[in-house]
Backbone of each chain as ProteinMPNN parsed JSONL, in Angstrom:
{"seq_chain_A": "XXXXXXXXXXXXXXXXXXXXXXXXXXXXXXXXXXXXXXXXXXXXXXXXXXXXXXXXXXXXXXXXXXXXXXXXXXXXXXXXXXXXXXXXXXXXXXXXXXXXXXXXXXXXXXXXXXXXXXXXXXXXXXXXXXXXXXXXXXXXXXXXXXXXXXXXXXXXXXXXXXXXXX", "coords_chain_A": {"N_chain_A": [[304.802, 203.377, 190.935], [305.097, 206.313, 188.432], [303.657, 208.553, 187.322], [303.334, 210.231, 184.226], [302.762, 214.317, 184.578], [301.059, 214.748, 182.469], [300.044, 212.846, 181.111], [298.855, 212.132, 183.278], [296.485, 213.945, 182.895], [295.087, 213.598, 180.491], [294.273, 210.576, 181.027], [292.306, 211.502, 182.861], [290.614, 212.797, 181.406], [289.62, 211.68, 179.62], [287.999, 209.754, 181.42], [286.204, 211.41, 182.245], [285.04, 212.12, 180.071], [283.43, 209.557, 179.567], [282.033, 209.414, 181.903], [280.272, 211.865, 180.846], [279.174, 210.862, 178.291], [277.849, 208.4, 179.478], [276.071, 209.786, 180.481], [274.245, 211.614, 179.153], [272.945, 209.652, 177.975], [271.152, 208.471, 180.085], [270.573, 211.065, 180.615], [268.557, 211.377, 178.059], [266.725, 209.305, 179.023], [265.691, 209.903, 181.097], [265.112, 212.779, 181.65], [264.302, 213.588, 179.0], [262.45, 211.343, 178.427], [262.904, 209.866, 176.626], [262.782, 205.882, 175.815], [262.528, 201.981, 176.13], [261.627, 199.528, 173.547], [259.468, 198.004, 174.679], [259.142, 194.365, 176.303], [256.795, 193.877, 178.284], [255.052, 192.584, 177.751], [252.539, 189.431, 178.27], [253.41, 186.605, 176.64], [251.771, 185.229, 173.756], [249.615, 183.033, 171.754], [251.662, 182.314, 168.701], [249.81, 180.986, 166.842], [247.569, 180.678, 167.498], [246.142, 183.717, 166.926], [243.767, 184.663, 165.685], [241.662, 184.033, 167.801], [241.964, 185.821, 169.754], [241.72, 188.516, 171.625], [242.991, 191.127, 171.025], [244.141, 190.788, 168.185], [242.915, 189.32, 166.711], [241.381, 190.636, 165.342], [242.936, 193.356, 163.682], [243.738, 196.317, 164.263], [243.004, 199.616, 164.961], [242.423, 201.704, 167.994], [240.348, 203.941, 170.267], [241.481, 204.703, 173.454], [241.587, 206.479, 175.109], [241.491, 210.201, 175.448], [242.468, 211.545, 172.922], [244.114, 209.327, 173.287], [245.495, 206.259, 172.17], [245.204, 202.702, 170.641], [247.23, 200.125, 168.397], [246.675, 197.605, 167.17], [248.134, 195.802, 165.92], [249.039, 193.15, 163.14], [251.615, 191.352, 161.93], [252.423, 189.741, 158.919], [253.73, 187.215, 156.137], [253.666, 188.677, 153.523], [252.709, 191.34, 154.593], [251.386, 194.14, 156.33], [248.37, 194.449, 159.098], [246.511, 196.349, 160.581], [246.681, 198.237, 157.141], [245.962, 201.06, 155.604], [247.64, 201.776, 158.87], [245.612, 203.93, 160.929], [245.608, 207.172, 162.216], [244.946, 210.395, 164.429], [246.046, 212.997, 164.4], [248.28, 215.059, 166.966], [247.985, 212.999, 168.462], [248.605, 210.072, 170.936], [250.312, 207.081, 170.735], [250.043, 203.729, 171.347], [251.787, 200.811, 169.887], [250.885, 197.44, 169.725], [252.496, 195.041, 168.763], [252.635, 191.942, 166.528], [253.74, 189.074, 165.222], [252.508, 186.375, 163.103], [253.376, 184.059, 161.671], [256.455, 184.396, 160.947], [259.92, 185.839, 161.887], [259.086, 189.611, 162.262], [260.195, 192.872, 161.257], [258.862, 196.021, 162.324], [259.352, 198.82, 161.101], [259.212, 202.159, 161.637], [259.523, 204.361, 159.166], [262.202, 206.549, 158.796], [262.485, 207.052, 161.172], [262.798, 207.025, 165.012], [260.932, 205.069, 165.741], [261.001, 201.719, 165.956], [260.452, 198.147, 166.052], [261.303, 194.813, 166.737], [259.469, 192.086, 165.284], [258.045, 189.393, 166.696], [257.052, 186.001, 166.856], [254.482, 185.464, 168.71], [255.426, 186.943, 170.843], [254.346, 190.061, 172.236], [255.412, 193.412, 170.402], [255.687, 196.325, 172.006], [255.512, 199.925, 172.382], [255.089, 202.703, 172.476], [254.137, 205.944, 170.935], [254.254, 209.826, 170.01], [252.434, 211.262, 167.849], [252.537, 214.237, 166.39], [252.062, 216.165, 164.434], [250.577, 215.92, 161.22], [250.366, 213.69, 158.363], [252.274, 211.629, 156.641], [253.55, 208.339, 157.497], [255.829, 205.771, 156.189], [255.952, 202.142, 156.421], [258.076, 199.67, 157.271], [259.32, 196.128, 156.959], [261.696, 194.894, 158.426], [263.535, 192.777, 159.081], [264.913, 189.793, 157.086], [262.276, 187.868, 156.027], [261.513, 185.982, 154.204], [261.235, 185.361, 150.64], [259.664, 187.212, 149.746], [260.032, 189.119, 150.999], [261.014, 191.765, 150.299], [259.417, 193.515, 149.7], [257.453, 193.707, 151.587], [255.736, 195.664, 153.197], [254.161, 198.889, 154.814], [252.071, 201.301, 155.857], [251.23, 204.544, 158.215], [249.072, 206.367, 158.589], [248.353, 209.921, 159.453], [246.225, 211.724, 159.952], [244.508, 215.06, 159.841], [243.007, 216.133, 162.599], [239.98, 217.012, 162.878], [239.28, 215.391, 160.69], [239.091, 212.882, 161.098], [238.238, 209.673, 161.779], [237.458, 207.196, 163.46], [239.334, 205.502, 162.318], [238.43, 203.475, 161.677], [238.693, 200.639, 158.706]], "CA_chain_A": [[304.683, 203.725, 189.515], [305.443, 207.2, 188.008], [303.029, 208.561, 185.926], [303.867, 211.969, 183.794], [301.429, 214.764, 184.512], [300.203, 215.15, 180.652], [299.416, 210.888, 180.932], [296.742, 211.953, 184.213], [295.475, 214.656, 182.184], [294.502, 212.601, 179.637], [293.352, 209.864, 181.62], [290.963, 212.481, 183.697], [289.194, 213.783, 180.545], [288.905, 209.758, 179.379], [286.986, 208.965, 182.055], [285.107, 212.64, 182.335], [284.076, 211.801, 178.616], [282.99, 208.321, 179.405], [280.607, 209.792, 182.092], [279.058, 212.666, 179.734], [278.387, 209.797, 177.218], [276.68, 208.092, 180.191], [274.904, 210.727, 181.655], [273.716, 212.059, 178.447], [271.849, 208.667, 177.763], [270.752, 208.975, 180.75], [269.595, 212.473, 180.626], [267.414, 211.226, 177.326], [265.941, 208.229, 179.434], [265.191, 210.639, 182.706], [264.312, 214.26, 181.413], [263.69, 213.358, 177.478], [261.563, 210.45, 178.766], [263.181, 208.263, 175.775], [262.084, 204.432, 176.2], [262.993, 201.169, 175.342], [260.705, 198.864, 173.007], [258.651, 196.825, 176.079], [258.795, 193.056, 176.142], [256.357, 193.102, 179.599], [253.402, 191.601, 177.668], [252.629, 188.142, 178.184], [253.464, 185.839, 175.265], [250.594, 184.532, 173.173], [250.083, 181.999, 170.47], [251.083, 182.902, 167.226], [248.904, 180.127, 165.492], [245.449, 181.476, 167.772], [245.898, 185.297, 166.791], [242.321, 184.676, 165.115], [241.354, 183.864, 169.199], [242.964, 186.96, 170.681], [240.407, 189.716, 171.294], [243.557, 192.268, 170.597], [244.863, 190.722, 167.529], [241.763, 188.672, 165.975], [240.927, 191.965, 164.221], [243.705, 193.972, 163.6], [242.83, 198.034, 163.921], [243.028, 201.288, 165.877], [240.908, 201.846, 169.056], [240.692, 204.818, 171.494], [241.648, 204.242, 174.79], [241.064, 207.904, 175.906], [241.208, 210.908, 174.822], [243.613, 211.621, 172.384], [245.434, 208.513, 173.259], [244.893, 205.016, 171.041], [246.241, 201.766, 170.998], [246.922, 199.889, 167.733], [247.039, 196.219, 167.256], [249.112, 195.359, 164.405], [249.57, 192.356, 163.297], [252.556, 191.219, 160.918], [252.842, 188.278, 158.686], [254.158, 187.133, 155.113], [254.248, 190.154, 153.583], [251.759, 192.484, 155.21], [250.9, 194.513, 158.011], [247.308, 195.163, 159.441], [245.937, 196.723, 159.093], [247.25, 198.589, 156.429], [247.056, 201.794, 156.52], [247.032, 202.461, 160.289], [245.016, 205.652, 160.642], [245.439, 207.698, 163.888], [244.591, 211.447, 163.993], [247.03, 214.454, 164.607], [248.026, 215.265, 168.135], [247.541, 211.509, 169.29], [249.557, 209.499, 171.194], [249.262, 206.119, 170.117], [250.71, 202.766, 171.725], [251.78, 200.063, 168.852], [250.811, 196.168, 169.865], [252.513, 194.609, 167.149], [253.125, 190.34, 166.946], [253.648, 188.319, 164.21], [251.873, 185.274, 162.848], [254.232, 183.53, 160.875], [258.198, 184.218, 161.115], [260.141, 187.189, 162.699], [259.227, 190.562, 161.25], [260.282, 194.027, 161.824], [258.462, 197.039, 162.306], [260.172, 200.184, 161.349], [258.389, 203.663, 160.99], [260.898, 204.601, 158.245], [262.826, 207.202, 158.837], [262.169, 207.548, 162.7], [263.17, 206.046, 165.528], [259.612, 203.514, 166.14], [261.312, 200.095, 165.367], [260.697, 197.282, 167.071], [261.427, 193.647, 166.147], [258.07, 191.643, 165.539], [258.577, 187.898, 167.443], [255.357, 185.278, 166.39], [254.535, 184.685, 170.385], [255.761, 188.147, 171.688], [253.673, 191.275, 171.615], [256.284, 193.84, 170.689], [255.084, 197.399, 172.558], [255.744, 200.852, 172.28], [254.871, 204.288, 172.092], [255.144, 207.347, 170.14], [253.382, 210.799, 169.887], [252.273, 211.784, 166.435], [252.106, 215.676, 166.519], [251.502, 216.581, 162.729], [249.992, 215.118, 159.964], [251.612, 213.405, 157.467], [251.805, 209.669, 155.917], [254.612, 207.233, 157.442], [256.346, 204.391, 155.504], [256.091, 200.967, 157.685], [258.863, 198.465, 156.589], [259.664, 194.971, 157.26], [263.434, 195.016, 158.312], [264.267, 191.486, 159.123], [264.132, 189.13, 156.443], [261.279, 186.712, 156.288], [260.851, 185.226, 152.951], [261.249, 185.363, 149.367], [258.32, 188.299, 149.559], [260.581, 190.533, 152.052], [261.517, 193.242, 149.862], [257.556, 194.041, 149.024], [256.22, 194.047, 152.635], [255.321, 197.41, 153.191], [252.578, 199.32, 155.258], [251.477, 202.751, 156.377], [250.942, 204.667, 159.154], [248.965, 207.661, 157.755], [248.483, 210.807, 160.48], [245.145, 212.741, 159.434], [243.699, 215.957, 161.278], [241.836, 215.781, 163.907], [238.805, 216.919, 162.509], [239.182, 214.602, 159.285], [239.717, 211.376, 161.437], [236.656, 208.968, 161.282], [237.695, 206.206, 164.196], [240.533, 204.739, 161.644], [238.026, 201.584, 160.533], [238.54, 201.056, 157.184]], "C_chain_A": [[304.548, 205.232, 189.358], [304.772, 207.582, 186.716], [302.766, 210.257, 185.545], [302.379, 212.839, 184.304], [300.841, 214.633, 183.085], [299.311, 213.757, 180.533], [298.289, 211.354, 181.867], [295.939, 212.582, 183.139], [294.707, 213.999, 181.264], [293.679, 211.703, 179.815], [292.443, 210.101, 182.509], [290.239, 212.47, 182.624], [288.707, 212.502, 179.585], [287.816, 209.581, 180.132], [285.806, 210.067, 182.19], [284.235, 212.58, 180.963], [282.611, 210.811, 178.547], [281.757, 208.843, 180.431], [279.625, 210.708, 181.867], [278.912, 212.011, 178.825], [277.185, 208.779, 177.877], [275.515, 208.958, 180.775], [273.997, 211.62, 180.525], [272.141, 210.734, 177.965], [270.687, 208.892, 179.142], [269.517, 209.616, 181.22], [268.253, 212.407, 179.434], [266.039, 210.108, 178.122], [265.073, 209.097, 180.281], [264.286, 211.582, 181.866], [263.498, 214.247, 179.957], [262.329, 212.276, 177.659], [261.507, 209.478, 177.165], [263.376, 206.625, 176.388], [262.217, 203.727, 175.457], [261.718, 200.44, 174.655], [260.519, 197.896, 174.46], [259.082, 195.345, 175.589], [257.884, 192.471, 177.653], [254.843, 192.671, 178.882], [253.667, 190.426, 177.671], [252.904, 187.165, 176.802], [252.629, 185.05, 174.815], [250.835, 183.191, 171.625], [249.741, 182.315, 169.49], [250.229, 182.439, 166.291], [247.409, 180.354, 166.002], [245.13, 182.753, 167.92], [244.196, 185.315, 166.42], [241.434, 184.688, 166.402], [241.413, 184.538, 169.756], [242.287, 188.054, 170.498], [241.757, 191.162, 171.473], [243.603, 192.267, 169.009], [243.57, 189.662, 166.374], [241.137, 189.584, 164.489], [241.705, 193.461, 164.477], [243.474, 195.652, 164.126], [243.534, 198.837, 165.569], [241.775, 201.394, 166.804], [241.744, 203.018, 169.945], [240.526, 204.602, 172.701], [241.169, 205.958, 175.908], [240.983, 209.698, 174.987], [242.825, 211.685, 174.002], [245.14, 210.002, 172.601], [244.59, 207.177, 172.514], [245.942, 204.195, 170.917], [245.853, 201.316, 169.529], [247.57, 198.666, 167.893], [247.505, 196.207, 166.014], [249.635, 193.858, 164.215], [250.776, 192.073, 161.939], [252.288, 189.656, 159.951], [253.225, 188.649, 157.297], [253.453, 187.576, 153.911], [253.208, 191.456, 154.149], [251.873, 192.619, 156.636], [249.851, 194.407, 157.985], [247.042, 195.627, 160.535], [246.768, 197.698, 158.535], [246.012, 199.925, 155.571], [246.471, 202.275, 157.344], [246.904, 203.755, 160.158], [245.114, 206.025, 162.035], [245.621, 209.278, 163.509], [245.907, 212.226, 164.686], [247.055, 214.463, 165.778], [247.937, 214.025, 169.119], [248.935, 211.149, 170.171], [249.479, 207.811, 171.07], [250.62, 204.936, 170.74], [250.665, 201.633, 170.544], [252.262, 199.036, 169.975], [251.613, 195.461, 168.698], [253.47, 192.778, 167.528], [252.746, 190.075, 165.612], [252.809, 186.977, 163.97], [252.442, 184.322, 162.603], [255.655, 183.412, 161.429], [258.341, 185.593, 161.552], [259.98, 188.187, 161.714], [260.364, 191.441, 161.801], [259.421, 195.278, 161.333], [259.006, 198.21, 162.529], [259.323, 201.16, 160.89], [259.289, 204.461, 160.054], [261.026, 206.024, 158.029], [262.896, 208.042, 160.461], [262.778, 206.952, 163.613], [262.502, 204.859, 166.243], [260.472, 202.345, 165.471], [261.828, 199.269, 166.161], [260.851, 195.854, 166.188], [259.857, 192.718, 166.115], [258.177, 190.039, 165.786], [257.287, 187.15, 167.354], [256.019, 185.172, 168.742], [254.797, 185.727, 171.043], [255.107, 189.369, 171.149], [255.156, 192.789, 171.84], [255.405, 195.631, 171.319], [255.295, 198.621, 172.624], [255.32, 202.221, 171.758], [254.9, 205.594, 171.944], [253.811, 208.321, 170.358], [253.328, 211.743, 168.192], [251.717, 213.348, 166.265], [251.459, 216.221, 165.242], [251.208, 216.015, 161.755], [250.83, 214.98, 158.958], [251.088, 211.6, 157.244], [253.706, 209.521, 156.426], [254.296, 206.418, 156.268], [256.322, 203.219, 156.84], [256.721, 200.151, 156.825], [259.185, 197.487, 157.119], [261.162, 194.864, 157.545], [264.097, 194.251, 158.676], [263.814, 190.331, 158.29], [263.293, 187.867, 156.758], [260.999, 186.416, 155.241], [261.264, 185.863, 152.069], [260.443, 186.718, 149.245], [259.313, 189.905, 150.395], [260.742, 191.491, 151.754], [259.386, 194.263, 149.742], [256.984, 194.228, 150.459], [256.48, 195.442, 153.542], [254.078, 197.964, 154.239], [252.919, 200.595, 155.58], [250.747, 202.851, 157.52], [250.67, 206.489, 158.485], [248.043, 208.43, 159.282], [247.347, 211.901, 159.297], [244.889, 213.53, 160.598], [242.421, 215.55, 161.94], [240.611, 215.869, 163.589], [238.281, 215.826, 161.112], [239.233, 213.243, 159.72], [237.908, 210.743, 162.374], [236.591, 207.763, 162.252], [238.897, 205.291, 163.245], [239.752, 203.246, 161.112], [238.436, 202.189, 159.192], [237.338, 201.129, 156.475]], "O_chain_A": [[303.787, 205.67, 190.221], [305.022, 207.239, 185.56], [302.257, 211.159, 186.21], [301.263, 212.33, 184.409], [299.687, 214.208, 183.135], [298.204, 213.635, 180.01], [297.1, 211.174, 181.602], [294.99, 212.05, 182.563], [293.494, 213.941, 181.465], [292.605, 211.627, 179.219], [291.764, 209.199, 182.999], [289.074, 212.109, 182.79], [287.641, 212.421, 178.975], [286.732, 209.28, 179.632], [284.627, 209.717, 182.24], [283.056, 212.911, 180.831], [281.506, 210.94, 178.02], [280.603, 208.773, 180.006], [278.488, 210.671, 182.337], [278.228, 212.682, 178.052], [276.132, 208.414, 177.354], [274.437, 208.738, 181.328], [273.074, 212.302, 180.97], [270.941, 210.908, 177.756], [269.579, 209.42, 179.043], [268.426, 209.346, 181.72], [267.214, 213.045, 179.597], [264.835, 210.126, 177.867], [263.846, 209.036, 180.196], [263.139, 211.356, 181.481], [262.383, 214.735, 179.772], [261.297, 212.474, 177.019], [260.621, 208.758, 176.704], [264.098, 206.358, 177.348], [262.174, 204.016, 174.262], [260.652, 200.738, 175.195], [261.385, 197.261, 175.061], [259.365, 195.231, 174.396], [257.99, 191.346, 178.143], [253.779, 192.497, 179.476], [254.747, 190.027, 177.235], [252.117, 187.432, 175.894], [252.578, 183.972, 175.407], [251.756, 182.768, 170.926], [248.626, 182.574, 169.037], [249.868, 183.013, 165.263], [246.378, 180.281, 165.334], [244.238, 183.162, 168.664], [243.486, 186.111, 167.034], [240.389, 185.324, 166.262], [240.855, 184.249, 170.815], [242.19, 188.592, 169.395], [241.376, 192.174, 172.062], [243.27, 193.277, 168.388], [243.802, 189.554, 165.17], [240.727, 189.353, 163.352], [241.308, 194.397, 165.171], [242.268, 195.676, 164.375], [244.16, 198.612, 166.605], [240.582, 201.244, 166.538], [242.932, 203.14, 170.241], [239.407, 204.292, 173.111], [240.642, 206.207, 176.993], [240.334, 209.979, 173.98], [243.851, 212.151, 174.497], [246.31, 209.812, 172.271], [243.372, 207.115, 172.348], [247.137, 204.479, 170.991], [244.766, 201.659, 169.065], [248.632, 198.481, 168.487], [246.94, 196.817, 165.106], [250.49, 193.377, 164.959], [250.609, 192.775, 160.942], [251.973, 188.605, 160.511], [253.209, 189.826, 156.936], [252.672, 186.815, 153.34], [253.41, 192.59, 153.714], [252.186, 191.917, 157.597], [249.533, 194.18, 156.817], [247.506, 195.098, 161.545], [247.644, 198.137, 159.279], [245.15, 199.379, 154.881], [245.421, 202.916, 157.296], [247.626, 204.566, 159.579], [244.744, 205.278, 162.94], [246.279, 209.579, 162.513], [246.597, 211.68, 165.547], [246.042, 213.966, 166.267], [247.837, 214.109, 170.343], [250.009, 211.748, 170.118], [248.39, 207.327, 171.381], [251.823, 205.175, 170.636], [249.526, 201.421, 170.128], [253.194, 199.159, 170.769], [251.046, 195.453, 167.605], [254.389, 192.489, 168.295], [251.82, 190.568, 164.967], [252.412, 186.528, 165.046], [252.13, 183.381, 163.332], [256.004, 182.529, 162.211], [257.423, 186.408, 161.646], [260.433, 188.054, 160.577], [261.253, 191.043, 162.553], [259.287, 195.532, 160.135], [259.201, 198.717, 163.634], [258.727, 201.039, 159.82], [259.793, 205.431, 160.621], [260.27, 206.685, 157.317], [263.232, 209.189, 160.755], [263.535, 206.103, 163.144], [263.008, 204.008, 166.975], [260.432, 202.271, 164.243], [262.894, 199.259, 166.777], [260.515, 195.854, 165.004], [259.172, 192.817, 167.134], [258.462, 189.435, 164.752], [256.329, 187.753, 167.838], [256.985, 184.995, 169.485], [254.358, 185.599, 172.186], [255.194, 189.737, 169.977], [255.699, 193.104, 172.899], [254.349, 195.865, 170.731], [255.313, 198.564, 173.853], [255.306, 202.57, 170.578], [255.553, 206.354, 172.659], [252.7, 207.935, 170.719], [254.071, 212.594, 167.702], [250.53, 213.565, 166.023], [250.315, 216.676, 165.228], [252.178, 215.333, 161.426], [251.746, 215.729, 158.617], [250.159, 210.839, 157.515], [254.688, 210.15, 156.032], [253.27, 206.277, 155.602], [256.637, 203.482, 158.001], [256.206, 199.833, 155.754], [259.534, 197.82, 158.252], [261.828, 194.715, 156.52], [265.295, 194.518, 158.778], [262.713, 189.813, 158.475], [263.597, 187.017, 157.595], [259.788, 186.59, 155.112], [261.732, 186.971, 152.33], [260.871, 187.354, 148.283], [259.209, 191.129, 150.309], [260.709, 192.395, 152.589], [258.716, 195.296, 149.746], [255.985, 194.943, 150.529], [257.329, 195.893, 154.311], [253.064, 197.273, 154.328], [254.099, 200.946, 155.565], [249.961, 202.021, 157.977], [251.445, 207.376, 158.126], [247.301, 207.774, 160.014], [247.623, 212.536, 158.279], [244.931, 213.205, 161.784], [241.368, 214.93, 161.796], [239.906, 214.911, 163.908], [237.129, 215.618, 160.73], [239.405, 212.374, 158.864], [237.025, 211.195, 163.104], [235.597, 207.081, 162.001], [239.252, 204.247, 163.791], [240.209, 202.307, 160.459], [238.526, 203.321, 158.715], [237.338, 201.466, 155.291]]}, "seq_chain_B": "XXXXXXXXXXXXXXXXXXXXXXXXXXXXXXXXXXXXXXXXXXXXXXXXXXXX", "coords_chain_B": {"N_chain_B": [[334.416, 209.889, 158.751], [333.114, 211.156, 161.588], [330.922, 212.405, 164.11], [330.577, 214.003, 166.998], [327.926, 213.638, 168.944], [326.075, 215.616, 170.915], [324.834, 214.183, 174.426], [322.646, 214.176, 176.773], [321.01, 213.335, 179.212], [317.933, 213.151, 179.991], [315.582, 212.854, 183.29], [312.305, 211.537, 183.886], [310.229, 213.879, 184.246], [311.152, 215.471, 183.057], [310.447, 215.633, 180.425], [307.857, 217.366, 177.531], [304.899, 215.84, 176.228], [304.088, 217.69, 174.34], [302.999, 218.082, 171.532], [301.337, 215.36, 171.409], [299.793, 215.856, 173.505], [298.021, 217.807, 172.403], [297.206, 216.945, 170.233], [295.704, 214.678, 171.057], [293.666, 216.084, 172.654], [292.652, 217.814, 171.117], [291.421, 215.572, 169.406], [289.808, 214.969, 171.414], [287.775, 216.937, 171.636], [286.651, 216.681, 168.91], [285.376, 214.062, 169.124], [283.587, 214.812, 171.084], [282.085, 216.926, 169.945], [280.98, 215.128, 167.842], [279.229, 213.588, 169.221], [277.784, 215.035, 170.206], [276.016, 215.593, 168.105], [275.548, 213.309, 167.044], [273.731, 212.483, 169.288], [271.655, 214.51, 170.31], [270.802, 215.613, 167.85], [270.571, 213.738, 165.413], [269.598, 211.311, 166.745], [267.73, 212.151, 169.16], [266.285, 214.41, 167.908], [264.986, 212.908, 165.855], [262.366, 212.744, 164.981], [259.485, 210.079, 165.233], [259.969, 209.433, 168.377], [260.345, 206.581, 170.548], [258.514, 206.736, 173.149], [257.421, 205.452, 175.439]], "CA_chain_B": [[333.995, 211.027, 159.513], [332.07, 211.1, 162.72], [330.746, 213.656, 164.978], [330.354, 213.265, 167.989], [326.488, 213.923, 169.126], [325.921, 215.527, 172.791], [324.502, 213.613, 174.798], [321.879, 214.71, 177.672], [320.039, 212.511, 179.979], [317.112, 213.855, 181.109], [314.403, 212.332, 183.875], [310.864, 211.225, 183.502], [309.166, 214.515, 184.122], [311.781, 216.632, 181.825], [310.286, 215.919, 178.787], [306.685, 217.402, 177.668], [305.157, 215.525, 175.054], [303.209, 218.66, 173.443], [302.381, 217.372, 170.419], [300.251, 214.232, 171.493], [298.69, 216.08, 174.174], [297.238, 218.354, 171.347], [296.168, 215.805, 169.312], [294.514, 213.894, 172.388], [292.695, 216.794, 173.16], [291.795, 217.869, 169.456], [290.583, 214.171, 169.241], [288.385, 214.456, 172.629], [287.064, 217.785, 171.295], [286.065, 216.186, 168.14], [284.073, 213.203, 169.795], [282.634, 215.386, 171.854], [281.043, 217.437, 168.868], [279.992, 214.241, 167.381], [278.442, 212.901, 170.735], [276.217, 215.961, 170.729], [275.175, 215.646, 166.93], [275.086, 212.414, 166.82], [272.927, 212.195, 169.908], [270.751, 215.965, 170.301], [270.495, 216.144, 166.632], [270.298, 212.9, 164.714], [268.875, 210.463, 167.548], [266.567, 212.983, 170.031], [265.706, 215.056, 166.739], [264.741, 212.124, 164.643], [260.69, 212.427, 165.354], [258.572, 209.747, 166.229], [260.977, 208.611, 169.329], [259.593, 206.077, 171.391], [258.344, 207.334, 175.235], [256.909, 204.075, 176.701]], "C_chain_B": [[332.849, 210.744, 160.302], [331.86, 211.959, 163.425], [329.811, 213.236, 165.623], [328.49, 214.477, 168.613], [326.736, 214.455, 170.55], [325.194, 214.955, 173.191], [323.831, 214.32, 176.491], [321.092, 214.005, 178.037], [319.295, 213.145, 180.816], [316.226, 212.94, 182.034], [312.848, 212.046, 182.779], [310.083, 212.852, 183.065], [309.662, 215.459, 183.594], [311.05, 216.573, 180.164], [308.469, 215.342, 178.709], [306.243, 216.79, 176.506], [303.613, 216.425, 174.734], [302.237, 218.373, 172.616], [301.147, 216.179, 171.251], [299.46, 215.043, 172.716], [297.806, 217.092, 173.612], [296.88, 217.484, 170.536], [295.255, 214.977, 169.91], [293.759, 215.254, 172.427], [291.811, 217.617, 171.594], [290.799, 216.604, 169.411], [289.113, 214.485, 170.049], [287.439, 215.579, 172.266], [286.035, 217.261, 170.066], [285.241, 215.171, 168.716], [282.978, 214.135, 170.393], [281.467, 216.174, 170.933], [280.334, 216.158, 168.285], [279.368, 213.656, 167.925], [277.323, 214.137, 170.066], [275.375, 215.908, 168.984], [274.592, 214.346, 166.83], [273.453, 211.845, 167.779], [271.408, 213.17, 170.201], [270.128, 215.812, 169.275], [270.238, 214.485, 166.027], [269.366, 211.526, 165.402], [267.198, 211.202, 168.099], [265.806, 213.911, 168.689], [264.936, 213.863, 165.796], [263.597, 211.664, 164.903], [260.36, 210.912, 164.62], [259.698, 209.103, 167.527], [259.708, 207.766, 170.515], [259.684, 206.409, 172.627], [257.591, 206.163, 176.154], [256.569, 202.695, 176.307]], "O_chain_B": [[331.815, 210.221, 159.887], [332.881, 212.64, 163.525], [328.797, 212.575, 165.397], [328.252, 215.684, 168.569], [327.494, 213.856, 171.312], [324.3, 214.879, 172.349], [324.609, 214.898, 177.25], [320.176, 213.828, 177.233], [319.575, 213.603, 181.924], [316.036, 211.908, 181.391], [312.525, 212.247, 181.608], [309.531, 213.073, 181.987], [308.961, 216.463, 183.471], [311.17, 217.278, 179.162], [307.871, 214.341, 179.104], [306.977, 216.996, 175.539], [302.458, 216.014, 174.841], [301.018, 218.374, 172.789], [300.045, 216.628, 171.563], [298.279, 214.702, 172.792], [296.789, 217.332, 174.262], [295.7, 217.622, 170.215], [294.197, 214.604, 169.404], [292.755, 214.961, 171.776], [290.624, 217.807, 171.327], [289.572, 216.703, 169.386], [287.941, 214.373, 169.691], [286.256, 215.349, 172.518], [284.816, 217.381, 170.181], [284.084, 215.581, 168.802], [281.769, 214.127, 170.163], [280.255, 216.081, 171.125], [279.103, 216.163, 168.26], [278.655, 212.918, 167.246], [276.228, 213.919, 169.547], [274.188, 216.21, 168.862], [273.399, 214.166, 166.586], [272.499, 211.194, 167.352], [270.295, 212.652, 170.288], [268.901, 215.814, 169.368], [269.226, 214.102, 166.613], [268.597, 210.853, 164.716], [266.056, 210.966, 167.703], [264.576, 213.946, 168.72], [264.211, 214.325, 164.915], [263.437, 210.457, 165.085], [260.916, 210.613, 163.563], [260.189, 208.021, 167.207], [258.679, 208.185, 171.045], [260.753, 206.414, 173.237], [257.324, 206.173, 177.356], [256.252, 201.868, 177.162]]}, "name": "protein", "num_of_chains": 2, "seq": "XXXXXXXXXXXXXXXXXXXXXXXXXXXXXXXXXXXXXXXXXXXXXXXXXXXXXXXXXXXXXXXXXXXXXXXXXXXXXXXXXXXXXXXXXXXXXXXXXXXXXXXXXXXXXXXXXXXXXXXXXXXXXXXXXXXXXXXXXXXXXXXXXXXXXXXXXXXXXXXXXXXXXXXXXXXXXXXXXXXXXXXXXXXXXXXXXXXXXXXXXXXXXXXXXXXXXXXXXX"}
């Protein structure tokens, strides 16, 4: 088979494309240290969240210093708690499982969004550098209520932040 | 009335095709800018990104 030079050329900088589209992902996974939403927690029962010394009582806890884990739970139409408080500078791991039917948890306009599965704790975490108030939206429908379920993820300074109880 | 056309048979590797290999490579230039916006700028830029 006889193939023009101008046809390799072409089919060189095809495949040289295809591995700077791979190697760029990649390069966010490796050096960026971008990460997928977890699924290595064990799967619990969504009908004995009330049982579940993460998820029994929703909230913000510090795990160290500057870092904090938040249990979130989802159901028809709320988050809790509502609104997650975590201080400036944090880095904060989101637990988040449903009760009810599938949610989603999106930090709206970011890229935090994980799917919320009754029975699966969904896992992931972000670093909240500056203060400010997220939007938290529901983004798979679950009910008649779906457009309304809403929550917050409000980012106070460091010195203004009180342990996040309500 | 007819007139008669010349006629020239060339090989495979006589004839360059210019054109499409400027538009292939315009094309791959263009992806390539939208690879890096789409991915630098609208993905890796788009604070809170998840790290674990």
């Amino acid at each position: 088979m006889h193939i023009h030079n101008y046809e390799k050329i072409w089919l060189v900088l095809a495949m040289l494309l295809i591995v700077a589209f791979i190697s760029t992902v990649a390069y966010g996974a490796t050096a960026m240290g971008v990460d997928m939403i977890s699924d290595d927690e064990d799967t619990i029962d969504p009908g004995a969240l009330d049982e579940d010394p993460r998820f029994a009582d929703p909230r913000v806890e510090q795990v160290g210093e500057d870092e904090y884990e938040a249990y979130v739970v989802a159901q028809q139409y709320v988050f809790e708690p509502d609104p997650i408080e975590v201080p400036e500078g944090s880095t904060v791991t989101f637990y988040v499982t449903s009760r009810d039917v599938i949610h989603g948890f999106e930090i709206v306009g970011t890229n935090a969004n994980a799917m919320v599965v009754p029975g699966e704790v969904s896992t992931f975490t972000v670093e909240f550098s500056e203060a400010g108030e997220y939007g938290v939206l529901c983004n798979e429908y679950c009910g008649d209520g779906h457009h309304v379920m809403e929550g917050s993820v409000t980012v106070v300074p460091e010195e203004e932040y009180d342990g996040g109880d309500e | 009335m007819s007139t008669e056309t010349p006629k020239r048979e060339i090989d495979h590797e006589e004839f360059d095709p210019k054109g499409t290999l400027a538009l292939i490579l315009i094309y791959f230039v263009i992806l390539s800018i939208l690879w890096v916006f789409m991915y630098f700028i609208e993905f890796l830029g788009n604070d809170l990104t998840v790290i674990g």
